[in-house]
N, C-alpha and C positions, 0 to 999 in steps of 0.2 A: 381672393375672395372678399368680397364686402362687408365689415361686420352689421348686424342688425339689431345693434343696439349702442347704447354706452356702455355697458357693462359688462364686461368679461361671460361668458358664455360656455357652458360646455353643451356636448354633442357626442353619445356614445352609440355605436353602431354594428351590429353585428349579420354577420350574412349564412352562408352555408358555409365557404371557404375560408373569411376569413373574418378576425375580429378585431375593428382598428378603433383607435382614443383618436379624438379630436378635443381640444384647447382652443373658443375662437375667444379672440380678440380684435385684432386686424385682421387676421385669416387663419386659415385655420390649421394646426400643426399636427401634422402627423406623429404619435407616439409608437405606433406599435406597427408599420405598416407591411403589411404581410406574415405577420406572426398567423402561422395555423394551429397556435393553443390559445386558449382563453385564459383571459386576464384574471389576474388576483383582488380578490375583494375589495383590497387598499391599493389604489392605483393613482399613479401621479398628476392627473390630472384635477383632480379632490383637491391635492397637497396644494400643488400648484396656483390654485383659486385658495389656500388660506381656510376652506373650510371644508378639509379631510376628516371622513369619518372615525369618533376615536374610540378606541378598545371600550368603551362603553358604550357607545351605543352600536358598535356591531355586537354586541351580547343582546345588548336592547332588541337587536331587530329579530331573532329568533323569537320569544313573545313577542312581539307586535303582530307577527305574521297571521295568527286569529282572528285577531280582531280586529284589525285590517280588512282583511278580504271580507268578513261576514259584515262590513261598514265604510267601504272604500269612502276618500273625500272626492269623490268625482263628479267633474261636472260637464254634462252632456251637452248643452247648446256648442259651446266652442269643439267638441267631439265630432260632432255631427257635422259643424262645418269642415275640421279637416277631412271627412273622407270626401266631402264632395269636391271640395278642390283638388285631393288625390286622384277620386273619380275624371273628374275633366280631364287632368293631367293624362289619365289613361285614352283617354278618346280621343286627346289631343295627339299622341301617338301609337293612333294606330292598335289599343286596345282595346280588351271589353272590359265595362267598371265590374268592380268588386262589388260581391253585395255581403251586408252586416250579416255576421255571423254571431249568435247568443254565445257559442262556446267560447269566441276566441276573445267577443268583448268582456264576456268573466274573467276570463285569463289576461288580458289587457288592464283590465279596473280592479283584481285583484293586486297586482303586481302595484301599480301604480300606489294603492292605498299602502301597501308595504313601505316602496322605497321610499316615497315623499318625504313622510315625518322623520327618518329618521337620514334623510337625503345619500342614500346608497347607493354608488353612481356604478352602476358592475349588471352585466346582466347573468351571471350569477346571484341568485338570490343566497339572503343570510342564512337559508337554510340548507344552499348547497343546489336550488334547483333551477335549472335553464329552462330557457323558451320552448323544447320541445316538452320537456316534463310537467311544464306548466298549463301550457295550450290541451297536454292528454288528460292531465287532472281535472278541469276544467269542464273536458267530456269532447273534446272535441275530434275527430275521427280520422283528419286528412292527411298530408303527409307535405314533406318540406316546407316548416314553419321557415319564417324567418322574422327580425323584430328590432325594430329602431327604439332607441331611447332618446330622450334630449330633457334640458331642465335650463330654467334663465328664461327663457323664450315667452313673450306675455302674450300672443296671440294664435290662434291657427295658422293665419299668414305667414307667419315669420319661422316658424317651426315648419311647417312646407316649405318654404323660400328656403329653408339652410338643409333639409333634406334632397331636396328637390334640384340643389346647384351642388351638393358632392355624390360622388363618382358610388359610394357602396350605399350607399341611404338610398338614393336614385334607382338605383339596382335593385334594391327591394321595393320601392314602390312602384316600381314597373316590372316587378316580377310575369312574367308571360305566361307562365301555368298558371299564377296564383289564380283563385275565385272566388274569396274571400277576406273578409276582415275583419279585427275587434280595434279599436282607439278608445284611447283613454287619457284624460287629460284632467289634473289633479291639480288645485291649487291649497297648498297648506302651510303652515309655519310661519316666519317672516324672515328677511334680509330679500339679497340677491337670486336665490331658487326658490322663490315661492313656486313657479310654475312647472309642471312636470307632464311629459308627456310619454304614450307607449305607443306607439304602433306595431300590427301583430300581419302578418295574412299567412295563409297556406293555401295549400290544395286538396279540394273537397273530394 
């Protein structure tokens, strides 16, 4: 796999089945692949990149989660273009595009304004909640969520491009029932992850 930058890169990805770590750099390493339990908050991938999240601010992200979501840092041009590149990608095989969904881009830009600042690479939230329980709080009504994370990534392009060329990210963005979607793309803090992204879809 290509990498898409100079700089170490993560990419976390989860599906219905299964929930796999990726570490790119040169390419991309499988950490957990085929594990059907979900990952622990503190996960090697974080370590790995030098900048694991530590016992305070996983306390941190518990408050954060309020204020957060009622004030995500999201910003919506670069949003807008990944779903239409998603979009194409769908028509380019053989699908029909998603169309934006209010609940699941709440639940996408809430999330997003969560992990960023306090750079939470887990889709388990600090509060203990996944992408189904998020996408329902949210209000949203459908059914088999599924939801790509990644963070490093400074473009839509490129956050497509590393979804779009592994095998479970793929898989969700070409979900065949999905008919919906929320995106969220978050830039806040500084070093190496400034950039944060969520991708959300289900079925309405």
């Amino acid at each position: 796999m290509k990498a898409l930058g100079l700089r170490a890169m993560l990419l976390l990805i989860v599906s219905e089945v299964a929930v796999l770590g990726y570490l790119m750099s040169d390419r991309f390493l499988d950490q957990d692949s085929g594990d059907t339990h979900l990952p622990s908050p503190v996960i090697t991938e974080a370590r790995e990149a030098g900048v694991a999240a530590t016992a305070m601010e996983v306390a941190a992200g518990a408050g954060a989660l309020s204020a957060a979501a009622d004030n995500p840092p999201v910003a919506e041009a670069p949003s807008r273009a990944l779903v239409a590149l998603i979009n194409d990608h769908r028509v380019a095989n053989g699908l029909m595009p998603l169309y934006v969904d209010p609940a699941l881009s709440a639940a996408a830009s809430n999330y997003c304004g969560v992990v960023a600042p306090i750079q939470w690479r887990d889709h388990i939230g600090p509060n203990g909640s996944d992408w189904r329980t998020r996408s329902a709080a949210a209000g949203y009504q459908g059914a088999d969520v599924v939801e790509n994370l990644a963070w490093g990534f400074a473009d839509s392009g490129e956050v497509f491009a590393a979804w779009s060329n592994e095998q479970a990210g793929n898989a969700n963005l070409l979900k065949a029932d999905a008919d919906a979607v929320g995106v969220a793309h978050c830039a806040v803090g500084s070093g190496d992850f400034l950039d944060w992204w969520v991708f959300m879809a289900g079925t309405s």
